[in-house]
Structures are given as C-alpha cells and as structure tokens.
C-alpha positions, 0 to 999 in steps of 0.5 A: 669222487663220484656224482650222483643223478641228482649232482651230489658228489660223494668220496668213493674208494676203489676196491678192485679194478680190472683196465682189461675188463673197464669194470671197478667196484667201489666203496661209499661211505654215506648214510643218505644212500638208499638201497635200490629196489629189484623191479621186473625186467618185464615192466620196463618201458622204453625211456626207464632207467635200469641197472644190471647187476652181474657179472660182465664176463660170465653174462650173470646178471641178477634176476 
C-alpha cells in the first residue's frame, strides 16, 4: 500500500528492491494517476516540492 499527498491509498506492487541501497521501485495500477510534469531546476523557490529522478548510486538524475 502506499498514501498519496492528498491521503489516497493505493495498492502498490514491489518490482525491484535493494535493503543495501534503501531504494524500490513500484508498480501502480490506477487510472486516476497523472504523469508529473518536468519543470526547471532553476525556477525553484525555497518551500517547493520537488522529486529527483535518477539513479541514487551513479548520482544520474534527469535534467
């Protein structure tokens, strides 16, 4: 299960873990689920979210 900002609670699948990294990818299964949209790193403010998305051991994150 996992809770999403808004408090849903959706059924999640593990697809791949690693204990030694602390890093799982899972699968969703909902059609309420939007993408989320790429922004600018260089328009963030203090106080925004933000996601990375990458690779936690070779530091490749999408740009």
């Amino acid at each position: 299960m996992l809770t999403t900002k808004n408090n849903k609670t959706l059924s999640a699948k593990v697809v791949a873990k690693s204990k030694e990294q602390n890093v799982a990818l899972l699968f969703v299964a909902d059609k309420t689920l939007k993408p989320i949209s790429l922004g600018n790193s260089s328009a963030v403010k203090n106080g925004d979210d933000i996601f990375a998305i990458g690779d936690p051991v070779l530091g490749l994150t999408l740009r």
